[in-house]
C-alpha positions in Angstrom: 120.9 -31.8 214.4 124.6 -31.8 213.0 126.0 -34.2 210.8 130.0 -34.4 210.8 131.2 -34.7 207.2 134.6 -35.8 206.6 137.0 -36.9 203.4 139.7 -39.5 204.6 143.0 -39.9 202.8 143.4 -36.6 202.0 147.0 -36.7 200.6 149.2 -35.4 197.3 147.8 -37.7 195.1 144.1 -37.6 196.1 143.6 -33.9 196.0 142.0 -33.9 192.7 138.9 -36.0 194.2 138.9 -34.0 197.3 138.6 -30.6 195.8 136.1 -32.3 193.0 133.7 -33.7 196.6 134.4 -30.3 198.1 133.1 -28.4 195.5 130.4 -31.2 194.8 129.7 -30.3 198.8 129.4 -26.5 198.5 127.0 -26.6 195.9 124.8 -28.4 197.9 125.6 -25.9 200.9 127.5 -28.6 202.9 130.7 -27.1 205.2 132.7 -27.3 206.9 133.9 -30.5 206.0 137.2 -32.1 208.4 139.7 -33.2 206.0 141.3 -36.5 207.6 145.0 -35.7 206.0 147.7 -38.3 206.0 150.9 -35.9 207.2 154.0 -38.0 206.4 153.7 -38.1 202.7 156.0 -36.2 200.3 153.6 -32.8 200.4 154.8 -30.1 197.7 154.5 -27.3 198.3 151.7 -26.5 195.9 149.6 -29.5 198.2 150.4 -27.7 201.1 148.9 -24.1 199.9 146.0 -26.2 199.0 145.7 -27.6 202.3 146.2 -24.3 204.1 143.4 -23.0 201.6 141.1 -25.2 202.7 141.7 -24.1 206.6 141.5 -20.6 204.8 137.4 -21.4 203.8 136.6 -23.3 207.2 137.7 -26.7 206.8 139.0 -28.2 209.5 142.5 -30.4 208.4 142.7 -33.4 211.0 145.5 -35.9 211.0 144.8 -39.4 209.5 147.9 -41.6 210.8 151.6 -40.9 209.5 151.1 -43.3 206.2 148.6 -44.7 204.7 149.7 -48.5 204.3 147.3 -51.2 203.9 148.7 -54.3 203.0 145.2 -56.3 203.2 142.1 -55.6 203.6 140.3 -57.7 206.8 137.3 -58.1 208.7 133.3 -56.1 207.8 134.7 -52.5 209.6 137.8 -52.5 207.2 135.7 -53.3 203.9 133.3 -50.9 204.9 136.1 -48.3 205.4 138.0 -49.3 202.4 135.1 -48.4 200.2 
């Protein structure tokens, strides 16, 4: 059995965290991990070597919407996502 591990939100300002889980996930012998990116941020281009270093190793990069923009947070599936 496969399991399908994925980061959402991957973006310029959360990609601290992301390489901090990825590596957390390699030690632990966990890839390839989809990386759910959020394309229409302002990407340097120091964000967007990191992404294509990522597609380097295996990862698969997976659009996650244009923006991320939540303006509230509703219903259980939201919370649940949210967290």
């Amino acid at each position: 059995m496969r399991a399908v591990v994925s980061i959402h939100d991957v973006m310029p300002e959360t990609l601290a965290p992301v390489r901090e889980q990825l590596s957390l996930l390699a030690h632990h012998d966990i890839a390839p991990v989809t990386l759910l990116v959020v394309p229409g941020r302002d990407w340097p281009p120091d964000g967007l070597a990191r992404l294509r270093e990522w597609r380097a190793r295996g990862h698969v990069l997976a659009g996650h919407g244009w923006h991320h923009r939540a303006t509230a947070v509703r219903g259980c599936y939201h919370r649940l996502h949210a967290a």
